[in-house]
One Martini backbone bead per residue (centre of mass of N, CA, C, O) as a GRO file, in nm:
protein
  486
    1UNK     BB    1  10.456   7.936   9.906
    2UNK     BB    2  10.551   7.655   9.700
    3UNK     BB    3  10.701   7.842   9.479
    4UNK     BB    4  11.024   7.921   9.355
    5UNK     BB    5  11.131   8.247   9.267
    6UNK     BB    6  11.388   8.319   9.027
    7UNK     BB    7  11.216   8.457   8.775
    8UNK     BB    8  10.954   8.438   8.505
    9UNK     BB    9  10.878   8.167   8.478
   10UNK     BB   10  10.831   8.082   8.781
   11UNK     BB   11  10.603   8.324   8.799
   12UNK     BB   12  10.377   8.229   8.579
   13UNK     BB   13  10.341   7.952   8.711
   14UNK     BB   14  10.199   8.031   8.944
   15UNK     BB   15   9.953   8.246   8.786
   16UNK     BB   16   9.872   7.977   8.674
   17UNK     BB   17   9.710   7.898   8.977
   18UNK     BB   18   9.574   8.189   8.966
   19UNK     BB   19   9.243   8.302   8.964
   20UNK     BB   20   9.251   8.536   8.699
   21UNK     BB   21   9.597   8.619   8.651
   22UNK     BB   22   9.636   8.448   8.357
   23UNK     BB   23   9.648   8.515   7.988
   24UNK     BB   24   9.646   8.331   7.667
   25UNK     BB   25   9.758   8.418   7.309
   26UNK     BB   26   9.727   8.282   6.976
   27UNK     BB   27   9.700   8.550   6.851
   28UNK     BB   28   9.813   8.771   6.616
   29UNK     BB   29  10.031   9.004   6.656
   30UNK     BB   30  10.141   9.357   6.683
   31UNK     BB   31  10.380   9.555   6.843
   32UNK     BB   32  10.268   9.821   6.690
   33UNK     BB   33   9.985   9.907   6.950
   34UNK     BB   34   9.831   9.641   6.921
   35UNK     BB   35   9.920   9.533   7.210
   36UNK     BB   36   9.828   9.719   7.390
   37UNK     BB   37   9.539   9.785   7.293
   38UNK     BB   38   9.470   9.505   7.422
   39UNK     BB   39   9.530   9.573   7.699
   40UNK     BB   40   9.392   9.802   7.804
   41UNK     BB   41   9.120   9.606   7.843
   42UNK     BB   42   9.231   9.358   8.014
   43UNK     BB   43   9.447   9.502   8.260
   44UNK     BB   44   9.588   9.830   8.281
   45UNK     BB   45   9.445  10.045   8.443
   46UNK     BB   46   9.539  10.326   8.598
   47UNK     BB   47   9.553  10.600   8.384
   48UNK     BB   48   9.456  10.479   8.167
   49UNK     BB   49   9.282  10.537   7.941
   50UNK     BB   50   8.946  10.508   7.875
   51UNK     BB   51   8.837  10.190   7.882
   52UNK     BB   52   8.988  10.057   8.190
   53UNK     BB   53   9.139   9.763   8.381
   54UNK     BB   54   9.220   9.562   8.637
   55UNK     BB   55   9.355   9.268   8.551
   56UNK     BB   56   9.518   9.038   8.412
   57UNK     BB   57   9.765   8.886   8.297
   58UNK     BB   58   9.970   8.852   7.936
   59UNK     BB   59  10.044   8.615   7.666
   60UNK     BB   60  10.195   8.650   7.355
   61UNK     BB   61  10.271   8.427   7.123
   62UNK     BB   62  10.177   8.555   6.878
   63UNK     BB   63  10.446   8.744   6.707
   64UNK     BB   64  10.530   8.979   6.471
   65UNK     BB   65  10.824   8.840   6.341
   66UNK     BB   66  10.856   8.660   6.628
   67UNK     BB   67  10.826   8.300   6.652
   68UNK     BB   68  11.059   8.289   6.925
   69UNK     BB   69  10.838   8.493   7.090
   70UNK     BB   70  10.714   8.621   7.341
   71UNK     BB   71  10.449   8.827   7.538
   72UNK     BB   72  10.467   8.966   7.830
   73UNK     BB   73  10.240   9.128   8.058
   74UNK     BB   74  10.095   9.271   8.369
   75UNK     BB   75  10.240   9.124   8.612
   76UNK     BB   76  10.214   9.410   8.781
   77UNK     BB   77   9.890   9.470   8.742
   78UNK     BB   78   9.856   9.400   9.078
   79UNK     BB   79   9.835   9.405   9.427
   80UNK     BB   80   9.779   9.089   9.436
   81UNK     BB   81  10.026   8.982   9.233
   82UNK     BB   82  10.270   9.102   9.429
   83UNK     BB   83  10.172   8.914   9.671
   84UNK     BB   84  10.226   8.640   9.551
   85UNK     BB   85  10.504   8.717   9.431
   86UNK     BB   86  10.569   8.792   9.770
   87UNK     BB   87  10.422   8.630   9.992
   88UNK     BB   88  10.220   8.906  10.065
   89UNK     BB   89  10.017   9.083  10.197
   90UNK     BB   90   9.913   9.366  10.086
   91UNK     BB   91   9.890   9.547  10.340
   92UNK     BB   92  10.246   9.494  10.351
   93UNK     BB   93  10.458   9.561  10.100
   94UNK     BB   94  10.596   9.817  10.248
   95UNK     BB   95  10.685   9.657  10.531
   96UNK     BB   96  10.845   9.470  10.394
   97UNK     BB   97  11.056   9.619  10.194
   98UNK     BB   98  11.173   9.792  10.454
   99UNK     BB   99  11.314   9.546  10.563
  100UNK     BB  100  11.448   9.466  10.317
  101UNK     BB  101  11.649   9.743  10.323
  102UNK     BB  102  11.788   9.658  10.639
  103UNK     BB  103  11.837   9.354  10.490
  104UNK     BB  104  12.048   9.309  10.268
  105UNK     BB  105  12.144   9.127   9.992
  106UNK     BB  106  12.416   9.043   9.798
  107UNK     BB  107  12.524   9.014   9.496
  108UNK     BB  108  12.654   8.729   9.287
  109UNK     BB  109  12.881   8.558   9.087
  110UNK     BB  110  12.817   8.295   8.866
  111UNK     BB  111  13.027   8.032   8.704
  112UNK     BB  112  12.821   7.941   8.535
  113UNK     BB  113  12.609   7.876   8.353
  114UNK     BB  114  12.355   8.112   8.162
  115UNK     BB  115  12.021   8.145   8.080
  116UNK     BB  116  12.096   8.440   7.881
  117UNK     BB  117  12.339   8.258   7.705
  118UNK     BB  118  12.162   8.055   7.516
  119UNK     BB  119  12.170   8.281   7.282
  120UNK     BB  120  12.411   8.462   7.077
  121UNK     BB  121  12.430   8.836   6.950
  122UNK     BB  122  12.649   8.961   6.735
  123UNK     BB  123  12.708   9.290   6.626
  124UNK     BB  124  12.961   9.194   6.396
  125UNK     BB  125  12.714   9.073   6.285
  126UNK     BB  126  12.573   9.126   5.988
  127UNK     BB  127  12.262   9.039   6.063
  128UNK     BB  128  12.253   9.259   6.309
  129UNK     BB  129  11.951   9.309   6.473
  130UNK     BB  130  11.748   9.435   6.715
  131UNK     BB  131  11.460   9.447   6.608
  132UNK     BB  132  11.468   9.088   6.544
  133UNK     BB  133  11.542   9.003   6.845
  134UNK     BB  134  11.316   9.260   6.995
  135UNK     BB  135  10.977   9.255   7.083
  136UNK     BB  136  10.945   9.574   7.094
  137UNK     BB  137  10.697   9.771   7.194
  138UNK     BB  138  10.447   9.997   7.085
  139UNK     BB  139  10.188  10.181   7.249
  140UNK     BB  140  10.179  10.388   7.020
  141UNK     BB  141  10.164  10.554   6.729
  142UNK     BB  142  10.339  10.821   6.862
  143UNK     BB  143  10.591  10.722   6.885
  144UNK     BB  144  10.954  10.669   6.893
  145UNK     BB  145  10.944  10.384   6.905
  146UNK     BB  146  11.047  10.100   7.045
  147UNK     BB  147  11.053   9.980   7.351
  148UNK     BB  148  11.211   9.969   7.695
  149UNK     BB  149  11.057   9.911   7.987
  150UNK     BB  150  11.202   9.664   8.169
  151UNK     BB  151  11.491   9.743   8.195
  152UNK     BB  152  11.774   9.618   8.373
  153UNK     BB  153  11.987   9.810   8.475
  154UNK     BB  154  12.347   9.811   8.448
  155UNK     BB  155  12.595   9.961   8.667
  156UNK     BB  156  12.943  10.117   8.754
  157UNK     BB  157  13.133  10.336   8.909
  158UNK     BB  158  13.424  10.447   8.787
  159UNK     BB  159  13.517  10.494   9.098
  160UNK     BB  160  13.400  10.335   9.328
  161UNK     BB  161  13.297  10.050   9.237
  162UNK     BB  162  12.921  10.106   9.251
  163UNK     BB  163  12.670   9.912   9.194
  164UNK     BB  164  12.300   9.934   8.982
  165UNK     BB  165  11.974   9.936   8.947
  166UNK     BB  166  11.750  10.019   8.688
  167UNK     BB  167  11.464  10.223   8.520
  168UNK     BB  168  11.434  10.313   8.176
  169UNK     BB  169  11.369  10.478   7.856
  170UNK     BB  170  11.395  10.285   7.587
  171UNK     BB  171  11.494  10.323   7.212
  172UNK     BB  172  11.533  10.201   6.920
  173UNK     BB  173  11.750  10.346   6.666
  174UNK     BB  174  11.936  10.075   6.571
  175UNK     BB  175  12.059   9.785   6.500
  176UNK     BB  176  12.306   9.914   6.770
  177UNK     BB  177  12.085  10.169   6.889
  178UNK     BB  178  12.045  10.301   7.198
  179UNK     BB  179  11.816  10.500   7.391
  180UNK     BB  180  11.851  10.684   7.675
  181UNK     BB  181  11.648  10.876   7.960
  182UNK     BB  182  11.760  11.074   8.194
  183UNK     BB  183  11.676  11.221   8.484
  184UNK     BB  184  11.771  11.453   8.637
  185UNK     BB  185  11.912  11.331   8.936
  186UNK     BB  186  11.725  11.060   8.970
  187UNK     BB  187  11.984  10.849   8.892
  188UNK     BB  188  12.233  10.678   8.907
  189UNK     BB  189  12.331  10.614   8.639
  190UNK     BB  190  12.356  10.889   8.560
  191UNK     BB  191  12.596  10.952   8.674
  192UNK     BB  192  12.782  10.759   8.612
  193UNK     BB  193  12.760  10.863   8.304
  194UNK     BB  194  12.870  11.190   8.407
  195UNK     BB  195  13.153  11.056   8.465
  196UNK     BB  196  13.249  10.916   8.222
  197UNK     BB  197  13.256  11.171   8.065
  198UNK     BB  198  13.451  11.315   8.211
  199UNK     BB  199  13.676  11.073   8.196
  200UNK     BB  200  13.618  10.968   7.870
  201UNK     BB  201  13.442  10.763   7.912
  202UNK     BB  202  13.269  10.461   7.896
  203UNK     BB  203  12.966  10.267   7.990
  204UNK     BB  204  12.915   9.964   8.136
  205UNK     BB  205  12.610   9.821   8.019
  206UNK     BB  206  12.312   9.644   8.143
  207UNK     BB  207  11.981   9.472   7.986
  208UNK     BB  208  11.756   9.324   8.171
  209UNK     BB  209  11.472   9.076   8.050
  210UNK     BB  210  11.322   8.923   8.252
  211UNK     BB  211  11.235   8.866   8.538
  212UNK     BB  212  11.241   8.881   8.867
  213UNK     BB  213  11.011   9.106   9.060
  214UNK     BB  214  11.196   9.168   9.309
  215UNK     BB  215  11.376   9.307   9.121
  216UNK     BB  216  11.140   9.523   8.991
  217UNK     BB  217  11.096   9.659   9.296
  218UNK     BB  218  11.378   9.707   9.393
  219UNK     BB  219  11.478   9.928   9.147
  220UNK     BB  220  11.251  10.151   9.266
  221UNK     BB  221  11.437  10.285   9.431
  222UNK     BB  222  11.500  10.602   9.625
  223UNK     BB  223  11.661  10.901   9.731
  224UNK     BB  224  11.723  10.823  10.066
  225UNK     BB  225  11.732  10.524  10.086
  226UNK     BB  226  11.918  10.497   9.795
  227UNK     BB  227  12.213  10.568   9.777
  228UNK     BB  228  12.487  10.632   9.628
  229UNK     BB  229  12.573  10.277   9.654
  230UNK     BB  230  12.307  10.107   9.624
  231UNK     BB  231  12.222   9.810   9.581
  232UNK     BB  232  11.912   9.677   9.477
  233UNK     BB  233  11.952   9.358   9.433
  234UNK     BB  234  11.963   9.326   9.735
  235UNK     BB  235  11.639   9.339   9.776
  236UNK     BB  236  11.566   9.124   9.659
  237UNK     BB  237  11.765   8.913   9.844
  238UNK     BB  238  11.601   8.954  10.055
  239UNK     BB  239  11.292   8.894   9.944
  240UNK     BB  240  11.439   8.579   9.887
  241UNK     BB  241  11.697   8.472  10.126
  242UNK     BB  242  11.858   8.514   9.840
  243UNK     BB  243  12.073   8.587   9.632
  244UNK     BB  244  12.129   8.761   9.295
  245UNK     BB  245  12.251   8.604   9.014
  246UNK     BB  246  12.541   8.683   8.848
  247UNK     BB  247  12.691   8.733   8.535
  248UNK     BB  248  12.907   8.776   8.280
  249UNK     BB  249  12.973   8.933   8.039
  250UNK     BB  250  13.078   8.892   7.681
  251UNK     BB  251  13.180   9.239   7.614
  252UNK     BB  252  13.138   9.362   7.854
  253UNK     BB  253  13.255   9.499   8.182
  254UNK     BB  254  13.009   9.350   8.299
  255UNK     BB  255  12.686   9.238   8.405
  256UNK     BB  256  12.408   9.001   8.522
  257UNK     BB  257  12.130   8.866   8.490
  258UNK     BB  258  12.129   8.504   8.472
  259UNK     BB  259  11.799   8.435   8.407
  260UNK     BB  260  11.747   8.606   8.223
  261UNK     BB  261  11.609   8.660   7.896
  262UNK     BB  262  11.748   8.885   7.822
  263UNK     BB  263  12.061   9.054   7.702
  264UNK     BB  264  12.191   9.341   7.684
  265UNK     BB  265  12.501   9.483   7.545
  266UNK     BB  266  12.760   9.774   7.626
  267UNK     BB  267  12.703  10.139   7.616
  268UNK     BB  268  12.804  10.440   7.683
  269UNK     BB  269  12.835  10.715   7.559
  270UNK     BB  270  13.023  10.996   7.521
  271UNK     BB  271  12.914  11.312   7.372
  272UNK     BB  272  12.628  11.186   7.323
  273UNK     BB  273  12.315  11.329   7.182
  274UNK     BB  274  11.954  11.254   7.098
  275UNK     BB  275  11.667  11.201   6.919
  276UNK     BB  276  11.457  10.998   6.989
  277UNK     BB  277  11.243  11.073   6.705
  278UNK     BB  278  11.444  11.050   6.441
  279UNK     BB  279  11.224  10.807   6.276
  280UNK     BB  280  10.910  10.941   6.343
  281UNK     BB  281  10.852  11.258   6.417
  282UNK     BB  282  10.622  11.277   6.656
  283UNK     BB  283  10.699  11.454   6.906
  284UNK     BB  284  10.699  11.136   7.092
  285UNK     BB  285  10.784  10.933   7.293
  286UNK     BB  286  10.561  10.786   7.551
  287UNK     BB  287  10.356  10.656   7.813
  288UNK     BB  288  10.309  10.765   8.095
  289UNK     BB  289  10.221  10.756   8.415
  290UNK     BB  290  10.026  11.022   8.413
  291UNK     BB  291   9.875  10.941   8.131
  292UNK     BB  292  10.066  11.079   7.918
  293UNK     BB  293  10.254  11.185   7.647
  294UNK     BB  294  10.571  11.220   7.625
  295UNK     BB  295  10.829  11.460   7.489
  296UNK     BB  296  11.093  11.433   7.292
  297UNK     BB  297  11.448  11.408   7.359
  298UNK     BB  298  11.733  11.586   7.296
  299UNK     BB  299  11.884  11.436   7.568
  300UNK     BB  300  12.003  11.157   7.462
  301UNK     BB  301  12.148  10.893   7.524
  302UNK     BB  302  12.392  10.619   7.392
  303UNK     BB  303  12.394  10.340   7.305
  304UNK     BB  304  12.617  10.084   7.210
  305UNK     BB  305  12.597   9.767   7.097
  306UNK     BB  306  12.720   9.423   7.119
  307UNK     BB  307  12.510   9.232   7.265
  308UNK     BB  308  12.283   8.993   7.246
  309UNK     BB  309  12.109   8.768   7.475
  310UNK     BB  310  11.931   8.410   7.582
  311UNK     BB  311  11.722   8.238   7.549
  312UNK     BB  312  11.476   8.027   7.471
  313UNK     BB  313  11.239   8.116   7.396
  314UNK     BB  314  11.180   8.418   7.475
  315UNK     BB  315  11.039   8.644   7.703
  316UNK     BB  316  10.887   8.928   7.686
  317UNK     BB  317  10.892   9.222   7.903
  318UNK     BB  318  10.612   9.451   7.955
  319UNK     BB  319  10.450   9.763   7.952
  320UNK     BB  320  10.272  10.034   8.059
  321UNK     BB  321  10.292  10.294   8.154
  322UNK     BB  322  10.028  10.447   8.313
  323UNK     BB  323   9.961  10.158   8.483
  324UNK     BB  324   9.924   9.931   8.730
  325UNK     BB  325  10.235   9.856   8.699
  326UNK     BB  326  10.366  10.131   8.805
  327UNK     BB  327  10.234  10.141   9.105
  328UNK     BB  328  10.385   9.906   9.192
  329UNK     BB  329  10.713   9.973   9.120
  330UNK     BB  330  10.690  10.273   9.250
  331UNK     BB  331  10.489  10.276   9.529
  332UNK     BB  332  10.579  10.060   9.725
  333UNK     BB  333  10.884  10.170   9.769
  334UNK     BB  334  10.755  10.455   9.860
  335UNK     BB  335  10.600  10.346  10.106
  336UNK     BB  336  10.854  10.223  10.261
  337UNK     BB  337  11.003  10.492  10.282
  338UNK     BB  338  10.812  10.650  10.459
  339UNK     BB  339  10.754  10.468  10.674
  340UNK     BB  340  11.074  10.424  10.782
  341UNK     BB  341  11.086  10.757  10.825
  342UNK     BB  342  10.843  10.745  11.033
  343UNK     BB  343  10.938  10.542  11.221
  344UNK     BB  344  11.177  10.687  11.337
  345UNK     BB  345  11.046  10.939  11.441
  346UNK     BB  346  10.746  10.790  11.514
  347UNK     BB  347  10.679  10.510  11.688
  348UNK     BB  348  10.334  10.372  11.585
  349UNK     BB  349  10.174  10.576  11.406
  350UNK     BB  350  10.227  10.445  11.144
  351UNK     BB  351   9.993  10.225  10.980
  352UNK     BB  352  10.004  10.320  10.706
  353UNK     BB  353  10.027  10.318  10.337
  354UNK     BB  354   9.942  10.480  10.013
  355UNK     BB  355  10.023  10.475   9.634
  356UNK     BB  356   9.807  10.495   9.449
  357UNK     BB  357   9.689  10.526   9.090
  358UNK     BB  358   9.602  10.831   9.044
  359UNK     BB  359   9.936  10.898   9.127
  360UNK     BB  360  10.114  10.663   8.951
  361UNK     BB  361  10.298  10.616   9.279
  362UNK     BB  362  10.423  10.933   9.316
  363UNK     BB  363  10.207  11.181   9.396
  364UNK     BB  364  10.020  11.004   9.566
  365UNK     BB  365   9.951  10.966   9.969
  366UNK     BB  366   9.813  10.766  10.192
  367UNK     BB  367   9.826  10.830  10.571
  368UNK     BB  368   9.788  10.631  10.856
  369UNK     BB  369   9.701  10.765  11.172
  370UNK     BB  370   9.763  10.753  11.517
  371UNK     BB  371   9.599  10.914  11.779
  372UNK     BB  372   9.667  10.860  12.153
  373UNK     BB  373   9.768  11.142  12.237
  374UNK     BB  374   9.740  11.484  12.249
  375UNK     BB  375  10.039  11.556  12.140
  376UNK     BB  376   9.944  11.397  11.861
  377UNK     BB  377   9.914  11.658  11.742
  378UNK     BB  378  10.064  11.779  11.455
  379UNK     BB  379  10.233  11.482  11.364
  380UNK     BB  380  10.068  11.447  11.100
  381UNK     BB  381  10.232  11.681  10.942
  382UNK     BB  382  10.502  11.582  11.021
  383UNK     BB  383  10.486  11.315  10.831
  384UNK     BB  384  10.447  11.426  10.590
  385UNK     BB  385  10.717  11.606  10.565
  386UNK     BB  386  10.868  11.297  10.589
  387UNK     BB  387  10.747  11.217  10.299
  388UNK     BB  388  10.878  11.449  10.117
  389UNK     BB  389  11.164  11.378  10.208
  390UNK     BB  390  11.155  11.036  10.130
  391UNK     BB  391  10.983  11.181   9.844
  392UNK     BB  392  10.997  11.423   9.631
  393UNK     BB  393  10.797  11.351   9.400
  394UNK     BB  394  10.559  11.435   9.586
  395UNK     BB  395  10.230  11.655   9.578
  396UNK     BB  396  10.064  11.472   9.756
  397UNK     BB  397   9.843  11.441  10.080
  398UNK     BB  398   9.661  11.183  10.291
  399UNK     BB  399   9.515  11.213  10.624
  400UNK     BB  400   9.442  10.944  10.794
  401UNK     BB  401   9.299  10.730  11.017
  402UNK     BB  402   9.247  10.448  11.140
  403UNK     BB  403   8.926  10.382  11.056
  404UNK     BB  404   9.071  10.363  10.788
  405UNK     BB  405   9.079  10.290  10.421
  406UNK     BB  406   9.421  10.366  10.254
  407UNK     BB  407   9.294  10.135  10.018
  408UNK     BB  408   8.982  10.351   9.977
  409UNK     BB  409   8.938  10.614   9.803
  410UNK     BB  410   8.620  10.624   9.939
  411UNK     BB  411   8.708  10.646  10.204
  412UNK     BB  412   8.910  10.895  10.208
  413UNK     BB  413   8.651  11.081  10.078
  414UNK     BB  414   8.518  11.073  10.316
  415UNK     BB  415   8.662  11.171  10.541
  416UNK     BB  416   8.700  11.440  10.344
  417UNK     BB  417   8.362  11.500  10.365
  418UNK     BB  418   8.379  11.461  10.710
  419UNK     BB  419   8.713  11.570  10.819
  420UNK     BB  420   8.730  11.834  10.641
  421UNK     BB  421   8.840  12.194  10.609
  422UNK     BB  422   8.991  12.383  10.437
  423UNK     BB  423   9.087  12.656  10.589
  424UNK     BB  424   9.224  12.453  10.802
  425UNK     BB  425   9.332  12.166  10.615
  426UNK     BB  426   9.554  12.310  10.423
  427UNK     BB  427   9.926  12.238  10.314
  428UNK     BB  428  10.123  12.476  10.146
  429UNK     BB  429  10.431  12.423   9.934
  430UNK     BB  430  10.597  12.601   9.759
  431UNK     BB  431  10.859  12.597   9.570
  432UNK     BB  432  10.874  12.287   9.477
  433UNK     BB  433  11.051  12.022   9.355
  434UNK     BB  434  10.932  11.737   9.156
  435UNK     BB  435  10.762  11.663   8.822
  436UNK     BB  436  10.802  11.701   8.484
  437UNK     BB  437  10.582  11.494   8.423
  438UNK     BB  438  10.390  11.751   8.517
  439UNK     BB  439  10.231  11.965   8.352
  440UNK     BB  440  10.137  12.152   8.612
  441UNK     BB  441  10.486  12.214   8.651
  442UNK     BB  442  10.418  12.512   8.492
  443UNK     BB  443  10.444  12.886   8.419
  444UNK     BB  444  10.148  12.824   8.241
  445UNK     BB  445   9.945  12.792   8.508
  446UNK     BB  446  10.159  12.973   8.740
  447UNK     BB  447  10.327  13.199   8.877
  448UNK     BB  448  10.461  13.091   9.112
  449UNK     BB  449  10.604  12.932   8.895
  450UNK     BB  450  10.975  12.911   8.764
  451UNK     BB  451  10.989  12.608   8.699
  452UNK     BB  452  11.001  12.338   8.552
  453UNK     BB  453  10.896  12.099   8.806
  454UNK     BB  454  10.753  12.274   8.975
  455UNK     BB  455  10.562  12.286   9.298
  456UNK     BB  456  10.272  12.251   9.535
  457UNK     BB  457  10.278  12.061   9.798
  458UNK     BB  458   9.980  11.904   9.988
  459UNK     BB  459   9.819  11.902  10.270
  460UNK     BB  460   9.532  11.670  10.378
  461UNK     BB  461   9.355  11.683  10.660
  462UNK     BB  462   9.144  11.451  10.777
  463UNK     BB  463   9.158  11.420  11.076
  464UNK     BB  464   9.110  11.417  11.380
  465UNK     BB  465   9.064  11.580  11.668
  466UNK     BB  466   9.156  11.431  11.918
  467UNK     BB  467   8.933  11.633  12.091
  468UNK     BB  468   8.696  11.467  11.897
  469UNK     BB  469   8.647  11.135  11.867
  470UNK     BB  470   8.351  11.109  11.980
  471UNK     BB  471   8.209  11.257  11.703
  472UNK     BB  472   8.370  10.994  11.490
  473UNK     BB  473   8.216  10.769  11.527
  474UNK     BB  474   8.160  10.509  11.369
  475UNK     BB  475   7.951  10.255  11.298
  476UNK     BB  476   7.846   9.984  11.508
  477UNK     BB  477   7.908   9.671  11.419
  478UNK     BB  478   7.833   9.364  11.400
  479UNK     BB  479   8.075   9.034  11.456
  480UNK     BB  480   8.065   8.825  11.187
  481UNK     BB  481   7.986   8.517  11.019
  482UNK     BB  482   7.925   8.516  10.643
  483UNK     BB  483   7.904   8.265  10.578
  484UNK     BB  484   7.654   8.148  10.670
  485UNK     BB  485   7.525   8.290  10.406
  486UNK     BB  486   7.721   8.295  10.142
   0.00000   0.00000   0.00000
């Protein structure tokens, strides 16, 4: 990769070099529901509602309401286009990011003019409305108002004093207010804002958005890869060989990406909590990855806005919740995590991870194993089990032999088709705590789950039996170079 990516528009530039990987259009769209459905048909892929592909990312100059303002979409809508903007073949970026985590590099604060700072708008200007000065997109009719879906989240915990960066589902809910949506245990700034609440303090929090992908991908792991008190930063500093520059906020004390597009400043209120929906009474939050649109929540906590700043001419970065866009920056750091713990306890066994898209990158993984000598029987389930440990958040695993192709889910129901038998390789796992937003993992499916949020677990072992793999040999083709003909 010849060109150095440290921000938004750096990778962008890149992207407009790689044939059909980046489309723009000055056609005036509409941000309320208009941006996302003209993406939906070019390039959101994922579990989005169909028909649907994944294609382009895509960049709307002319956006209504917004004149000095671009949206990009769909920058990481595609496995092909993560591996470019990290120079890394796809089929490595699991254990790309397993090393930037082993090797993390520290973010630094830097004292320099921040390009996120060159036009500031004070909370305190009579005319300051965050709806007019950034263009976050409805994806669907029935939001509960405009979304702010890539913002990276920075805040630093009470009493530790260790920093960390995430990504939740925000809705702008007046001129100086937004909702900010934590899953229960989920996410570090959560608990965060749980200490400060506890000793009745705000919480100075920054949202960072339009960066660099690095920063997008590193900020999606999850414990027990990255516990409480690992900043995800480091592995953005690991993935590009040089640290993170940060920013001073400008009325908040906390920290910003220095070269983001936007930087919203604020807090976390104690002891005020919103309902998500209460301008559009829509009874729906926005779409999520699991590919429904999910239940308007009354228990948001509220930031409240002290300042905007932004670059010149700023680009918002926007995704749609569903789309092959969640599976880039949920599964592969998903994919990372498992390796990781899979290599730790048997070296060389597990040949490769795929979070797939079917399962927005969180539900389902598909583990290629290796079995070398006989005693590695059994050890392919042992895998799966440590895969659950990685990731709780998995429902489904899918292993498969070496010579399947993990990343090629018609490969994998081959196998499952061919090397597999329900009543012998089904292991299920009941009454384990799962994910809230998969609507079957909810006592009004099934008698056995006692609460939402909880599922049923399983493993399908399509792998053939050590002493049986002389009978399961593919079809051997010979090796030839393809080019001499087409």
């Amino acid at each position: 990769m010849s060109k150095k990516i440290d921000d938004l528009r750096s990778a962008l530039e890149l992207l407009k070099e790689l044939d059909g990987q980046l489309i723009e259009t000055d056609v005036e769209v509409n941000p309320e529901a208009e941006l996302a459905g003209v993406y939906r048909y070019v390039g959101a892929g994922g579990t989005v509602m169909r028909p649907t592909k994944e294609g382009p990312a895509m960049i709307f100059n002319n956006v209504k309401g917004h004149p000095d303002a671009k949206v990009a979409i769909g920058v990481l809508a595609s496995r092909k286009r993560v591996a470019a903007l990290l120079d890394c073949p796809a089929e490595d970026l699991g254990k790309l990011l397993h090393k930037s985590l082993e090797n993390p590099i520290s973010p630094v604060v830097s004292e320099e003019k921040a390009k996120c700072q060159e036009v500031v708008h004070l909370a305190t200007e009579e005319e300051f409305d965050i709806h007019k000065i950034i263009p976050a997109p409805t994806n669907t009719p029935d939001d509960a108002g405009p979304y702010i879906t890539m913002g990276m989240c920075y805040a630093t915990h009470p009493e530790t004093g260790k920093s960390d960066v995430t990504i939740h589902r925000m809705c702008l809910q007046s001129k100086d207010e937004i909702s900010i949506y934590f899953v229960p245990g989920a996410r570090h700034i959560g608990a965060m804002a749980e200490c400060a609440e506890k000793r009745g303090e705000h919480l100075p929090i920054s949202i960072s958005i339009g960066v660099d992908p690095a920063i997008e991908i590193g900020s999606c792991f999850e414990p027990p890869s990255t516990p409480l008190g690992y900043d995800e930063l480091a592995i953005a500093g690991a993935l590009r060989g040089e640290a993170v520059k940060l920013c001073r906020c400008l009325t908040v004390k906390q920290n910003a990406i220095a070269n983001a597009e936007y930087v919203i400043e604020g807090e976390v209120v104690p002891n005020v909590r919103v309902q998500e929906d209460q301008n559009s009474h829509s009874g729906y939050a926005m779409p999520e990855f699991p590919g429904y649109t999910g239940p308007a929540s009354n228990q948001c906590w509220m930031i409240k806005v002290k300042a905007v700043t932004h670059r010149k001419n700023p680009i918002m970065q926007t995704c749609i919740g569903p789309s092959e866009e969640h599976v880039s920056m949920a599964g592969i750091p998903t994919e990372a995590s498992i390796y990781g713990m899979v290599e730790k306890a048997m070296p060389g066994k597990l040949q490769n991870v795929y979070c797939c898209s079917s399962g927005g990158g969180k539900y389902m993984a598909v583990l290629q194993f290796k079995k070398t000598v006989p005693s590695d029987e059994g050890r392919q389930r042992q895998a799966a089990l440590l895969a659950f440990a990685a990731f709780g958040e998995l429902k489904h695993i899918f292993l498969v032999d070496e010579d399947v192709d993990c990343f090629d889910m018609n490969d994998v129901l081959w196998a499952m088709n061919t090397r597999f038998q329900g009543d012998a390789d089904i292991i299920t796992i009941p009454g384990v705590r799962c994910h809230p937003l998969d609507p079957s993992n909810d006592p009004t499916c099934s008698p056995g789950i006692r609460d939402h949020g909880i599922a049923c677990k399983t493993i399908f072992d399509c792998t053939v039996p050590f002493d049986q793999k002389q009978r399961f040999r593919r079809a051997n083709f010979m090796e030839v170079d393809a080019e001499k003909w087409v």
